[in-house]
ROVO-300618 format. One record per residue (C-alpha): residue number from 1; residue in one letter; x, y, z. Coordinates in nm, 2 decimals, always signed. Layout:
REM ROVO-300618
resi;resn;X;Y;Z
NUM;A;X;Y;Z
...
END
This chain:
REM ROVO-300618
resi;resn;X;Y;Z
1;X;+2.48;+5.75;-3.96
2;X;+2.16;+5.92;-3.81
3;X;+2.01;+5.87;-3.46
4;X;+1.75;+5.65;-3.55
5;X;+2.02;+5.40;-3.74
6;X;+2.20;+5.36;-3.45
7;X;+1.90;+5.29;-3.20
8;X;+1.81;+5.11;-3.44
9;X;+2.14;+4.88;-3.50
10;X;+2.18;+4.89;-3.06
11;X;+1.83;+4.74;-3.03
12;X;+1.91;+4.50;-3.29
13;X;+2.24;+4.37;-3.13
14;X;+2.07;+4.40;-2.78
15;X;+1.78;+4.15;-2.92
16;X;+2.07;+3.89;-3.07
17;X;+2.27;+3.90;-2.69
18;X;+1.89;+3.78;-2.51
19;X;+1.88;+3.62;-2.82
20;X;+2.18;+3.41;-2.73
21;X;+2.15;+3.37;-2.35
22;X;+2.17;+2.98;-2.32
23;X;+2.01;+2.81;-1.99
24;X;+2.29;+2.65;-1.79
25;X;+2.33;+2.33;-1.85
26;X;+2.31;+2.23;-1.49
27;X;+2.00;+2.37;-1.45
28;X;+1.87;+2.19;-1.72
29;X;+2.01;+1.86;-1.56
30;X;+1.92;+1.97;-1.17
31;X;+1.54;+1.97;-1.28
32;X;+1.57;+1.62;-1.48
33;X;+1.71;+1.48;-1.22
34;X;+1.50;+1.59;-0.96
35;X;+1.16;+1.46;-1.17
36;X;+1.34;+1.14;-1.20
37;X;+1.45;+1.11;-0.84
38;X;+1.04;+1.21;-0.72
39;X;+0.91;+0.90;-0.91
40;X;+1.18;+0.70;-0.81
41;X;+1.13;+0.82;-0.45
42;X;+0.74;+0.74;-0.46
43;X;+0.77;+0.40;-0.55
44;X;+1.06;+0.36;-0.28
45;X;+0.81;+0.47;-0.04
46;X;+0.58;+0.22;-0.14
47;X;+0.87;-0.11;-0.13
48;X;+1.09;-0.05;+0.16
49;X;+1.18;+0.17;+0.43
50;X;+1.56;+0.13;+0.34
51;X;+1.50;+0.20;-0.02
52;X;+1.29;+0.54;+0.06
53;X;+1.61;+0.66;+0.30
54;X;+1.82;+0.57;+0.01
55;X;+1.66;+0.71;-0.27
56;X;+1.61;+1.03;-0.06
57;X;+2.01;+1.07;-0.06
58;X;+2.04;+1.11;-0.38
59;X;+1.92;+1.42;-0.45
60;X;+2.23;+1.57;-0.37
61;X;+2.30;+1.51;-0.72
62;X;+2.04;+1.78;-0.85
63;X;+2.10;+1.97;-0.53
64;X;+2.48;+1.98;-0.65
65;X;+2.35;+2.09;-1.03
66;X;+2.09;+2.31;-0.94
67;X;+2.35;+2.51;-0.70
68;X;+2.64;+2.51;-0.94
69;X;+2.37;+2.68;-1.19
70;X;+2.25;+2.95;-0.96
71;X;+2.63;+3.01;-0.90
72;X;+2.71;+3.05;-1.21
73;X;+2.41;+3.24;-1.39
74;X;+2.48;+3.54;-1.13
75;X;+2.79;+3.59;-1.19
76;X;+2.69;+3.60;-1.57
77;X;+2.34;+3.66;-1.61
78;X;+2.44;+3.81;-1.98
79;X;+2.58;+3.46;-2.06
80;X;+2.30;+3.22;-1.89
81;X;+1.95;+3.18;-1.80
82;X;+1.74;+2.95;-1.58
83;X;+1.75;+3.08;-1.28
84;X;+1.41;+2.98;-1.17
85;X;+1.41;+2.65;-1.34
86;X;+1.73;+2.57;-1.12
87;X;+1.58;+2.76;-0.81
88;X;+1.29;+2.51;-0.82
89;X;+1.49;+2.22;-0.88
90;X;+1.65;+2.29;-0.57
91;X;+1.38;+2.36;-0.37
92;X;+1.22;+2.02;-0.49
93;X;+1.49;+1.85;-0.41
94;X;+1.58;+1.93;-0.06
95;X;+1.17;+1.88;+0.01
96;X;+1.26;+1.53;-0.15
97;X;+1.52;+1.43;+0.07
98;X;+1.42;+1.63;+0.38
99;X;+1.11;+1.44;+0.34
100;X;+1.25;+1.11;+0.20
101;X;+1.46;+1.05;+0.49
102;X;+1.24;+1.17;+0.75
103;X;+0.96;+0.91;+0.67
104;X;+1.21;+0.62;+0.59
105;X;+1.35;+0.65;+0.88
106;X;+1.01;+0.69;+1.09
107;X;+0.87;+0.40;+0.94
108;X;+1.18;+0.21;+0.98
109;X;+1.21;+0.27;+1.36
110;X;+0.80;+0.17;+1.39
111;X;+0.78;-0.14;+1.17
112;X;+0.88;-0.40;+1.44
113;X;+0.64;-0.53;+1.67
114;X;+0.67;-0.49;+2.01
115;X;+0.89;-0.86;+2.14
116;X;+1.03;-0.88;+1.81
117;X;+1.42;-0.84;+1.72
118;X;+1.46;-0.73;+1.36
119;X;+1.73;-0.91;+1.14
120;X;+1.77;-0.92;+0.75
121;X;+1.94;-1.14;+0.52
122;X;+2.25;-0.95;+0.51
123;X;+2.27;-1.06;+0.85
124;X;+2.22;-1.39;+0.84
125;X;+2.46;-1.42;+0.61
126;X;+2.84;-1.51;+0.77
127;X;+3.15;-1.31;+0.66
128;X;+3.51;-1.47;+0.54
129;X;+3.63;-1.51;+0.83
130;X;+3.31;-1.71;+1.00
131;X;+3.32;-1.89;+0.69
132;X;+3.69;-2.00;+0.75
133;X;+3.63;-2.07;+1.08
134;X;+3.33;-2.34;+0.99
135;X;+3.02;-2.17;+1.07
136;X;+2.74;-2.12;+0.86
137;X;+2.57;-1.92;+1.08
138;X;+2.67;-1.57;+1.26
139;X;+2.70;-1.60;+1.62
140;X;+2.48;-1.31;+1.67
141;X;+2.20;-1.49;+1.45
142;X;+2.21;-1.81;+1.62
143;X;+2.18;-1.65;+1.93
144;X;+1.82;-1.55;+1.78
145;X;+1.71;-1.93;+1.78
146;X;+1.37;-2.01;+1.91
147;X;+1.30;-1.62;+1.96
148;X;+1.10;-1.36;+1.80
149;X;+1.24;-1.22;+1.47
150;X;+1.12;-0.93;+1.21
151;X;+1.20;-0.97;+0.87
152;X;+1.16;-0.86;+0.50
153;X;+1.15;-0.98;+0.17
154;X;+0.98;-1.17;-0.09
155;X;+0.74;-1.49;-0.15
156;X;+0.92;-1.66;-0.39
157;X;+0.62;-1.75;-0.66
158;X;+0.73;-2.11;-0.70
159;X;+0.68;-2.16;-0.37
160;X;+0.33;-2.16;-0.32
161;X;+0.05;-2.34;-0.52
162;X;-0.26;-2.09;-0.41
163;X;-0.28;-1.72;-0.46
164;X;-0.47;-1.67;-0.15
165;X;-0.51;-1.80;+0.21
166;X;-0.11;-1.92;+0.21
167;X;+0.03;-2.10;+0.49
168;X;+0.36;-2.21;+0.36
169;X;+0.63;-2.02;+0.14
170;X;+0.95;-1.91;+0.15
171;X;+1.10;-1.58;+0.17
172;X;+1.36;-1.45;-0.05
173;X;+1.63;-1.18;-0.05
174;X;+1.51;-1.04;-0.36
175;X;+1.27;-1.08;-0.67
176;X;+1.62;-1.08;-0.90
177;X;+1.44;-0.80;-1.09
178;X;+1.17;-0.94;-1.23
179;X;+1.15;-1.31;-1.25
180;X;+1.31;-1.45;-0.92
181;X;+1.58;-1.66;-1.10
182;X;+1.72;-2.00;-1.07
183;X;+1.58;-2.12;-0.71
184;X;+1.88;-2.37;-0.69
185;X;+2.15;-2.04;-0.70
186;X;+2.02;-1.93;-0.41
187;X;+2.20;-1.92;-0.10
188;X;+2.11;-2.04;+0.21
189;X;+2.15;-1.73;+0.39
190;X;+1.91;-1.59;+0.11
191;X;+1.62;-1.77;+0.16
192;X;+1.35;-1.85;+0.49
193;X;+1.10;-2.09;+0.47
194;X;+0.78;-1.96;+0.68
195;X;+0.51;-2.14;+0.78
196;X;+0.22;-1.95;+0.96
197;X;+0.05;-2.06;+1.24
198;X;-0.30;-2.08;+1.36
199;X;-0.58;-1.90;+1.14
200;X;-0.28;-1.68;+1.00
201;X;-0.26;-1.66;+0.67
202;X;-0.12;-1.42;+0.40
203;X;-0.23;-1.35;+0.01
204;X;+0.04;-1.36;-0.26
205;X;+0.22;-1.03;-0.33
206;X;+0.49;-0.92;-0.56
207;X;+0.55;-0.59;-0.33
208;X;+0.81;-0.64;+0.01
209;X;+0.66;-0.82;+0.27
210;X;+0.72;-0.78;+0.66
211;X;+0.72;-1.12;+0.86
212;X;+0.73;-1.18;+1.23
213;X;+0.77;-1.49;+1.39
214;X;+0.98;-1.76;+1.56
215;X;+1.32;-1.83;+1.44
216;X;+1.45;-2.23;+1.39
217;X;+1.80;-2.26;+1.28
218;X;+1.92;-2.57;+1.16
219;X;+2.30;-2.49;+1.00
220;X;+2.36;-2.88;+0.92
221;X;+2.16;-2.82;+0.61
222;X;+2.42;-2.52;+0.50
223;X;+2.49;-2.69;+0.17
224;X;+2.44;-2.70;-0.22
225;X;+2.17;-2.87;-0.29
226;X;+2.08;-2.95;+0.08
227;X;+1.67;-3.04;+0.06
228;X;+1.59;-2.87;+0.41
229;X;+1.65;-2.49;+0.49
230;X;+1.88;-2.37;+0.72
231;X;+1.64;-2.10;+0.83
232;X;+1.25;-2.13;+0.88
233;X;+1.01;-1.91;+1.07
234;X;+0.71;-2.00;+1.25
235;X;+0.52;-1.68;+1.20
236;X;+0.28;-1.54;+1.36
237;X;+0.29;-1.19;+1.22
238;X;+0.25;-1.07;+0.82
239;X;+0.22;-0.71;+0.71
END
């Protein structure tokens, strides 16, 4: 076989290994993930401090992936490539949830007015052994009565009969996806009628919504079917 056959043949089987060299599978999956978890992270930002904080821990997922791939690919760079792909996945990512958790959390420790205690519905609702013991209500919630209290969710559509320049509604845990579901499933400890006083008003809004106001408890009504509330808020404050 001459010289030039054999270059030849070398070149040839040289072309089929690069030929061959597969990216790593995790860095293929480190970069999807990380496109995924920036959209889902920008429209966190824009619902909920919680949800932003949350979101942002998840990209230790593609920070896992993209890490497993730079591992692997230099210890066989003949075998895989992708190097860069997975080296930018996890650069995005750790911006994502450096970032992510650094602005939930500011905007989660700024978003209560100054006088105002925050509480949630997952608060207000009482655990297994309150329940047992008869109360409707958590201690720590009813010692909130007739004070200033900070909290978040959603007008329930039904609620109101004007788009704009609303004075009464009720505020709900959750939109149940999309369409708010059947009002009477709702618990009591999901739902807060608010009625704003003065010139306040507020315009309807799909998005999260941040009340402030006086808290009335009235734990009597804690039943199916019961016409009243056991929560309303006399608000004063709508963001």
């Amino acid at each position: 076989m001459s010289t030039v056959t054999f270059q030849s043949n070398l070149m040839e089987d040289e072309a089929e290994v690069l030929h061959y060299r597969a990216i790593h599978i995790g860095a293929v999956i480190g970069i999807a993930l990380t496109v995924l978890l920036l959209i889902f992270t920008l429209v966190a930002a824009a619902s909920s401090a919680e949800a932003c904080i949350g979101v942002s821990f998840l990209n230790v997922a593609p920070i896992a992936f993209c890490v497993w791939a730079i591992g692997r690919i230099r210890r066989q760079p003949d075998q895989y490539s992708g190097k860069l792909l997975a080296m930018a996945g996890l650069a995005t990512s750790l911006v994502l949830l450096i970032v992510g958790a650094g602005y939930g959390g500011y905007v989660y420790t700024t978003e209560v007015p100054d006088g105002y205690s925050r509480i949630s519905f997952s608060t207000m609702k009482p655990d297994e052994l309150q329940v047992r013991g008869g109360l409707a209500v958590p201690p720590d919630v009813t010692s909130l009565e007739g004070k200033n209290v900070f909290i978040k969710g959603y007008i329930r559509p039904d609620s109101v009969t004007v788009p704009q320049g609303i004075r009464e509604f009720l505020l709900v845990r959750d939109n149940n996806t999309c369409c708010f579901g059947d009002l009477s499933k709702i618990k009591y400890y999901d739902q807060i009628l608010v009625k704003m006083t003065g010139d306040h008003r507020i315009d309807f809004s799909r998005q999260v919504i941040r009340i402030g106001g006086i808290l009335h408890i009235e734990p009597q009504y804690a039943m199916p079917g019961s016409p009243r509330t056991v929560f309303s808020l006399t608000a004063d404050y709508a963001n």
